[in-house]
C-alpha positions in Angstrom: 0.0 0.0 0.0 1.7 3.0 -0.9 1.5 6.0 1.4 -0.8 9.1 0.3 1.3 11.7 -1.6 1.7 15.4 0.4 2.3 18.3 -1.4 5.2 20.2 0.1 4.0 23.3 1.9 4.8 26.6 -0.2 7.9 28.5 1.0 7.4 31.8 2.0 9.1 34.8 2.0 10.3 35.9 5.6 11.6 38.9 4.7 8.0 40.8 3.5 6.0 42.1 5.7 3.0 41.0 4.3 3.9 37.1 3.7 4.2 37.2 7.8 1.9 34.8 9.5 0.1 37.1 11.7 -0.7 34.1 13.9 0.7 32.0 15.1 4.3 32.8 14.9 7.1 30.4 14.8 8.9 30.2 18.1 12.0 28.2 19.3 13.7 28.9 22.6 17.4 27.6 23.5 16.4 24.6 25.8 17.3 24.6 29.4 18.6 22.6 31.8 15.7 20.7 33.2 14.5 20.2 29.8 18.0 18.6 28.7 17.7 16.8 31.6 14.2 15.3 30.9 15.1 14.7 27.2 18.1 12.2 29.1 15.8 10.6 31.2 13.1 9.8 28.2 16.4 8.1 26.3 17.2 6.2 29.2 13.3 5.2 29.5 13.8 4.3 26.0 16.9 2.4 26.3 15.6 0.1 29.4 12.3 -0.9 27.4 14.0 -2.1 24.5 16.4 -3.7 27.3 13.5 -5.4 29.2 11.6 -6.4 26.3 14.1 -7.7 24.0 17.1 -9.9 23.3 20.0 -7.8 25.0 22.2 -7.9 22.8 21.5 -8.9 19.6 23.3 -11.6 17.5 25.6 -9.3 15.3 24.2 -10.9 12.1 20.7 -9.5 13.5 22.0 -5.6 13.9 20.1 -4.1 11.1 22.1 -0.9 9.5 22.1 2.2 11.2 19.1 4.4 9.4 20.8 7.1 7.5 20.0 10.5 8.9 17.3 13.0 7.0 17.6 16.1 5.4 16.7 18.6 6.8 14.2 19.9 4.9 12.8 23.7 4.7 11.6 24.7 8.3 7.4 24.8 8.1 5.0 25.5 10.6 4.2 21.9 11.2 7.8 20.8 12.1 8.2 23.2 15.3 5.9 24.2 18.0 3.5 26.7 17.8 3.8 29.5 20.2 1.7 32.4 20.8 -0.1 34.2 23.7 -2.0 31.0 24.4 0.7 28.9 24.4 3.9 28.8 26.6 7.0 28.1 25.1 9.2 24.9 24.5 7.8 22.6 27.1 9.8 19.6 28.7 7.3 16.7 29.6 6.7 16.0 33.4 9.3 13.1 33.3 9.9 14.0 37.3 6.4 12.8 38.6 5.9 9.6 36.3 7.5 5.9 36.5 9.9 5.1 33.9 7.6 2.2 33.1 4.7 4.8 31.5 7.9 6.3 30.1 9.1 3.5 28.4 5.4 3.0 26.9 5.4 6.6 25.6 8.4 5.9 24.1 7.5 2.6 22.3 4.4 3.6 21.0 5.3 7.1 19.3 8.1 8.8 17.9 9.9 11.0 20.3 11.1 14.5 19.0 14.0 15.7 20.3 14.0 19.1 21.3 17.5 19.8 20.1 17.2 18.6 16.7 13.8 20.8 16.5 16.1 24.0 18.1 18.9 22.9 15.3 16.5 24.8 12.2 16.0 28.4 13.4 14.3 30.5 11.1 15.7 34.1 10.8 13.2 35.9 12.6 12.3 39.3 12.0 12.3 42.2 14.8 9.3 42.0 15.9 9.0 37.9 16.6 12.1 38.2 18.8 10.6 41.0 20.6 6.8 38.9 21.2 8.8 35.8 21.9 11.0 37.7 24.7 7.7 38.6 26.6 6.0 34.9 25.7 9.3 33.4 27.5 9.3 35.9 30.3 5.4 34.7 31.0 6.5 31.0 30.6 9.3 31.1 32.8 7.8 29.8 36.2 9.5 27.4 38.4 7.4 24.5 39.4 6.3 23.4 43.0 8.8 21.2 44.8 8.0 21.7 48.5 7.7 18.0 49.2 10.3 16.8 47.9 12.6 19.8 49.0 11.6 19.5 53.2 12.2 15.5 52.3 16.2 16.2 50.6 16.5 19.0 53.2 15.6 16.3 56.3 17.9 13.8 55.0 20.4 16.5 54.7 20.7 17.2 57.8 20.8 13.6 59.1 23.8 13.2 56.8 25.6 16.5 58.1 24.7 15.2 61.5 26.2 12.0 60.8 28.9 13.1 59.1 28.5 10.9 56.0 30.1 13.1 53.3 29.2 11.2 50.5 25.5 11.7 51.1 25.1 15.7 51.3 27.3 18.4 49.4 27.2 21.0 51.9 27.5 23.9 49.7 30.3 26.9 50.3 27.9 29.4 51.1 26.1 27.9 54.1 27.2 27.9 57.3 28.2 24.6 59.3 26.0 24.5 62.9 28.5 24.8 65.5 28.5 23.2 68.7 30.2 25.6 70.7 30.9 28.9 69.0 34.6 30.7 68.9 33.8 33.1 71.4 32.4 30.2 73.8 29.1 29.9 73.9 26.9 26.7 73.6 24.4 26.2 70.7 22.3 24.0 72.3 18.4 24.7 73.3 17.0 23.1 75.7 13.1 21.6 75.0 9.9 22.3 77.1 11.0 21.0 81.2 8.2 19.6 82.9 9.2 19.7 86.3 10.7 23.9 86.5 9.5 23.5 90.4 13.5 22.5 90.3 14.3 26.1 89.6 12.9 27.5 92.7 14.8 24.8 95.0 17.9 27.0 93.8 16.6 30.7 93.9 19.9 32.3 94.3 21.1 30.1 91.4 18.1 31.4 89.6 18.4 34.8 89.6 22.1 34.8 89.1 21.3 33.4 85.9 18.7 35.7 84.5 19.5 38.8 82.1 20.3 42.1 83.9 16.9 43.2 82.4 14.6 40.5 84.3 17.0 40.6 87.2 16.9 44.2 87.4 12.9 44.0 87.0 13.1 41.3 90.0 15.2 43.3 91.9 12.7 46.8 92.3 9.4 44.5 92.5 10.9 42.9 95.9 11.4 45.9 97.3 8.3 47.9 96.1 5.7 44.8 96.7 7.3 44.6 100.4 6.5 48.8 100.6 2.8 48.6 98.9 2.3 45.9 101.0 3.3 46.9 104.5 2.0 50.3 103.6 -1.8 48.5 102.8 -1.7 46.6 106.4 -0.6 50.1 107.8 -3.4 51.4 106.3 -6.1 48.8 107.3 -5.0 49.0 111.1 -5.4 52.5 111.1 -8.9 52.0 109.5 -10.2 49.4 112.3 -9.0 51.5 115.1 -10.8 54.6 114.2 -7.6 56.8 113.4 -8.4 58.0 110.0 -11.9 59.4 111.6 -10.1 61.2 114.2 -6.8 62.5 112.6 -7.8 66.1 113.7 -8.6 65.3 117.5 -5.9 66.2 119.6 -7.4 64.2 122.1 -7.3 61.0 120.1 -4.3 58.6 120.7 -3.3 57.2 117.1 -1.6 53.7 116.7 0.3 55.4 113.7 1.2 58.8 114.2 0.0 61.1 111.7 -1.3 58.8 108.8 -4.8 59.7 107.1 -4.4 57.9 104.3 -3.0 54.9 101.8 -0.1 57.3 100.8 0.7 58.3 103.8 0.9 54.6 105.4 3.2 54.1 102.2 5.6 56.6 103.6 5.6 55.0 106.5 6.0 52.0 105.2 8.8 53.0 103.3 10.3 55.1 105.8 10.3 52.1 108.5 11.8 49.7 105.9 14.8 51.8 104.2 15.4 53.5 108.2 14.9 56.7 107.1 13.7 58.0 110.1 12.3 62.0 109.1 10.2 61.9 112.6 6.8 63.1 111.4 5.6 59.9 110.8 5.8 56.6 113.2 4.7 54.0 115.3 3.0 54.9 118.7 3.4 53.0 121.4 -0.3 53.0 122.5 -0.9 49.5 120.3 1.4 46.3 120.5 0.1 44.9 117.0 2.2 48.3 115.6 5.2 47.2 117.5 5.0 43.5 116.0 4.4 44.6 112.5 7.3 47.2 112.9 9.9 44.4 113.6 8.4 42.0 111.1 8.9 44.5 108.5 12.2 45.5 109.7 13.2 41.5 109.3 11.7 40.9 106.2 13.6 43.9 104.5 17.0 42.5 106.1 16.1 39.1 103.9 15.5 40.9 101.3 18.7 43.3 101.6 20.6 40.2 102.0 19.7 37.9 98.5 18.9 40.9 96.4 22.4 42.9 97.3 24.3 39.3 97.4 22.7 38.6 94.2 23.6 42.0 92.6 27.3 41.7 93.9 27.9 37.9 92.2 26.2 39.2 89.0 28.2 42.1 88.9 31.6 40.0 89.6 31.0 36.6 87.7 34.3 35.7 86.0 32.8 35.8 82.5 33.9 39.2 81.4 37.6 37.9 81.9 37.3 35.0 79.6 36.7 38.3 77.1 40.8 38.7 77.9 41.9 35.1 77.5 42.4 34.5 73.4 42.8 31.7 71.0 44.1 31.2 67.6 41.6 31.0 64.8 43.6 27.7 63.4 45.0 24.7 64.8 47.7 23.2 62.8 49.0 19.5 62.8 52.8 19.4 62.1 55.7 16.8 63.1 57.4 18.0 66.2 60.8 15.8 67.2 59.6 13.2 64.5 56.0 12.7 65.5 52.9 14.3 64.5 50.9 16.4 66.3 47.8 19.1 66.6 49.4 22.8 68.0 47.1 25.3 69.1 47.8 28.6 71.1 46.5 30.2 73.6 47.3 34.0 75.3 45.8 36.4 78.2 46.0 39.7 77.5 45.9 40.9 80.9 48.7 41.3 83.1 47.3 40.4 86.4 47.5 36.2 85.8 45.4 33.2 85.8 46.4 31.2 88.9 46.2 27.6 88.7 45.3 27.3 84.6 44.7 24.1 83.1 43.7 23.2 79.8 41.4 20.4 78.6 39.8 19.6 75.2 36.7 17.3 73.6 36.1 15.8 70.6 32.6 16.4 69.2 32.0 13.5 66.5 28.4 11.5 65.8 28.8 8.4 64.7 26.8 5.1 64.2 27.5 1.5 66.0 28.1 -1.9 64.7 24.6 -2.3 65.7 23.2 0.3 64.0 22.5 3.0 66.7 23.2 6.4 66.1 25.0 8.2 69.1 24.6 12.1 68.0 27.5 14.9 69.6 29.2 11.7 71.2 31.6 13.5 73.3 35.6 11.9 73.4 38.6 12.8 75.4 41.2 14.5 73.7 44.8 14.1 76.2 46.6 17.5 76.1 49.0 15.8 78.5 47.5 15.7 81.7 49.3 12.3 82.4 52.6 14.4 82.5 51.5 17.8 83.5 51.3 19.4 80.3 48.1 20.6 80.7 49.0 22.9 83.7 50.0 26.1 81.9 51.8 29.1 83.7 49.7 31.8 81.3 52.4 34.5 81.5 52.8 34.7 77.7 50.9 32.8 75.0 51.1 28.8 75.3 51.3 26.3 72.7 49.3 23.5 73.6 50.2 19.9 71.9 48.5 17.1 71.1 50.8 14.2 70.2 48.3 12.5 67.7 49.5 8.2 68.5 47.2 4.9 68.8 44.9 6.9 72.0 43.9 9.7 70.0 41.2 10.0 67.8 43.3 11.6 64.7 45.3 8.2 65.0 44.0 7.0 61.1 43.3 10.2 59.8 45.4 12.0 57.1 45.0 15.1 54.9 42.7 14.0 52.6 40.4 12.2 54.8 40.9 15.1 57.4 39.1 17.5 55.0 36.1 14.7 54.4 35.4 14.5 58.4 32.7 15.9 59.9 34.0 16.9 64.0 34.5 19.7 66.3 37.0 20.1 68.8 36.1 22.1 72.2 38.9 23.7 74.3 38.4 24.6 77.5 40.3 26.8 79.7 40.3 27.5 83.6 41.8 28.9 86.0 41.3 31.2 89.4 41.2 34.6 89.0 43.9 36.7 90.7 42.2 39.5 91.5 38.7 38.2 92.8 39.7 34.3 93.8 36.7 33.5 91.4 37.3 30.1 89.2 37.2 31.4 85.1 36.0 29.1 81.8 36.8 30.4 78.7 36.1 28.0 75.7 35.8 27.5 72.3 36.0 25.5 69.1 37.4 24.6 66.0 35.8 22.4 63.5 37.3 20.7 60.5 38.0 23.3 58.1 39.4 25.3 60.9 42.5 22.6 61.2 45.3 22.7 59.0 47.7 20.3 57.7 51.1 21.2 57.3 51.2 24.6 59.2 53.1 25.9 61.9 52.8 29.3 64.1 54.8 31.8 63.5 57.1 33.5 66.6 55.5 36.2 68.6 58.0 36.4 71.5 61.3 38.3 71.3 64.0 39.7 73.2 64.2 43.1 74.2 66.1 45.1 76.7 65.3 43.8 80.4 62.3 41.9 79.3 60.6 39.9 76.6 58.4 41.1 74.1 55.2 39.7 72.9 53.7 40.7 69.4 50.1 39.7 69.1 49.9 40.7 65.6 51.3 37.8 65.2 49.1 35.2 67.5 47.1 33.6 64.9 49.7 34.2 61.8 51.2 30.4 60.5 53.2 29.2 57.4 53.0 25.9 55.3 55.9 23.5 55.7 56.5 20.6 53.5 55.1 17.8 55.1 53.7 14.4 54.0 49.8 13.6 53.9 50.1 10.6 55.2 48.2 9.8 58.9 50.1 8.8 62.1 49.2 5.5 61.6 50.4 4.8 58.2 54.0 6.2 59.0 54.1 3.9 62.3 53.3 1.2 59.2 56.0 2.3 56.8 58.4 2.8 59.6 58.0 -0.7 60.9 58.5 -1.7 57.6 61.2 -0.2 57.0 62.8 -1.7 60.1 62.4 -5.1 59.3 
């Protein structure tokens, strides 16, 4: 049967005005990335059909000859997409939200049209189609809704990160890595709704210590203005039952509470009583022992409350924090070989020249990792010796201390070299104490460094020298290092070459 004849459409003139279509208009955008990544997935659809459904592969004497390729023929309107204000533009199929099996039969039931070969024949186009088709692929160009499957990637991001499986998240160099301790000490860790906050009040001085100057400061004036409004309103209500408001002007009358004809008025001598003022127009009588006994109860519940508030004020006013502001440390840690073995260096300097007393030096290892049995241990927490076994960790802070970590089989950088280093996912948390000179107060100053923050094959630079009568120290150059040749290997593969090497 011989296939109907078509007679060729007739080739216009692009070039006259009036042989333009005046709709629609021909229309051909460059594709984009999603779409050459849908026209991929269709051929890969494509490719596992025939796969499934077939003889895979062939018998070379059954490979038929490759099809040689058209012509490309004169570009018409029925071999590209039409476009107008109806229609978008160039339009990938939804390849995203359907199973490669309803691909596959899409494939194998029609021809598939590849977008590049269609974008291959662009017509000149006059002035005014570039100009429509610029506003046509401004409306088109909408993104599509994602939500789910964003909150789904971004949850199993962060389970990665957490993890620290670097093959399964690309952290990219714009975000910022959640810290577990920040560089200037602080802890990033919130705690969740408490139950049971009757605990705080067990520890009231505790408490209050703790709160911000603004809610302590708020604390502070409502104890002593609730103990004057208070004292002032039973002031007032005893001169109400005996009578004294309704004879303030009889000079025969004998007041409990001299001179008081109102609620203000027993507030100033509330007030007075409390703080000891003592002006002498105002006060207690002795013609009524109740005045007497509320007189002295008042006078010991304002010596309780001189007592916590002023102790309270005085150890917020003197906590040791501010001087960890004084105690620095470098921005880097390095690991560099020092007498033949490798180790992690970091430095550490007080500004101040009244010293630490008693300073010590401890660090963690911050590191989640997963058991042979499957359970996840988040922020597992790991000792990090800084030599306290010898002493090393007892510093004399004059001027700024290097602290070293000799990385063998105990420490936690034992298998670790350069390369891996920079795939790790770990913070380390130095702590510092130490009694302070000046107030006898114990000080904490802490902070971090995570694993882009440690370098390999560094060392600091020298920031003490010799002058007349004394040593000098240069702080411009606390945190400055330099690169020295060094190998990339971890501790643990030289202790392996070295022992074989001996043998």
């Amino acid at each position: 049967m011989e296939p109907p004849s078509v007679s060729a459409a007739p080739r216009l003139s692009w070039d006259h005005p009036e042989n333009m279509p005046s709709q629609p208009t021909v229309r051909c955008q460059q594709p984009s990335e999603a779409l050459l990544s849908a026209v991929a997935k269709i051929r890969r659809a494509t490719f596992l059909h025939h796969k499934n459904n077939s003889n895979w592969p062939p018998p070379d004497e059954a490979l038929p000859a490759p099809p040689s390729p058209p012509a490309l023929g004169p570009l018409t309107e029925d071999s590209v997409m039409v476009s107008g204000p109806e229609h978008s533009g160039l339009q990938a199929p939804d390849v995203l939200s359907q199973p490669a099996s309803d691909l596959s039969r899409q494939s194998s039931g029609q021809t598939i049209v590849d977008p590049l070969d269609v974008c291959k024949q662009r017509p000149r186009r006059s002035r005014r189609m570039k100009r429509f088709s610029s506003k046509w692929q401004s409306r088109g160009s909408t993104g599509s809704s994602s939500a789910p499957a964003l909150t789904v990637d971004r949850l199993r991001r962060k389970h990665c990160r957490l993890l620290g499986d670097q093959s399964l998240v690309q952290v990219s160099s714009n975000s910022q890595r959640q810290r577990y301790v920040t560089k200037d000490g602080k802890c990033q860790v919130n705690l969740g709704p408490i139950a049971e906050k009757r605990r705080f009040l067990s520890d009231i001085f505790t408490t209050l210590v703790d709160l911000k100057y603004r809610w302590f400061l708020l604390v502070f004036s409502m104890c002593y203005v609730l103990t004057w409004v208070a004292f002032g309103a039973v002031y007032f209500l005893g001169a109400w039952i005996r009578d004294d408001l309704a004879h303030y002007e009889d000079p025969q009358w004998e007041p409990c509470f001299e001179k008081v004809n109102g609620f203000l008025s027993a507030l100033l001598l509330s007030l007075e009583s409390q703080r000891t003022i003592g002006y002498g127009y105002r006060m207690v009588t002795p013609h009524c022992p109740e005045g007497v006994v509320l007189l002295m109860v008042q006078s010991i519940v304002g010596s309780i409350i001189d007592a916590l508030m002023v102790g309270c004020m005085f150890v917020k006013i003197s906590r040791p924090q501010q001087r960890a502001q004084t105690l620095i440390f470098t921005k880097h840690c390095v690991i560099c070989e020092r007498d033949d073995k490798l180790c992690m260096l970091l430095r550490i300097g007080d500004l101040r020249e009244s010293h630490m007393v008693d300073a010590k030096v401890r660090a963690k290892l911050i590191k989640s990792r997963q058991t042979k049995e499957g359970e996840f241990i988040p922020l597992e927490q790991s000792e990090i010796n800084l030599g306290y076994d010898i002493g090393e960790d007892r510093l004399l802070l004059v001027e700024p201390q290097t602290i070293t970590h000799i990385i063998n089989k105990s420490s936690p950088f034992w298998d670790m070299g350069a390369e891996r280093l920079s795939k790790e996912t770990f913070e380390i948390i130095i702590i510092l104490e130490g009694i302070v000179e000046a107030s006898g107060m114990t000080c904490q100053a802490r902070t971090s460094y995570t694993e882009d923050e440690v370098l390999w094959g560094h060392r600091f630079e020298s920031c003490i020298s010799l002058e007349k009568e004394a040593f000098r120290v240069d702080y411009s150059a606390f945190n400055k290092t330099f690169e020295v040749q060094m190998s990339p290997e971890s501790a643990k593969e030289r202790s392996e070459r070295a022992s074989v090497t001996s043998h």
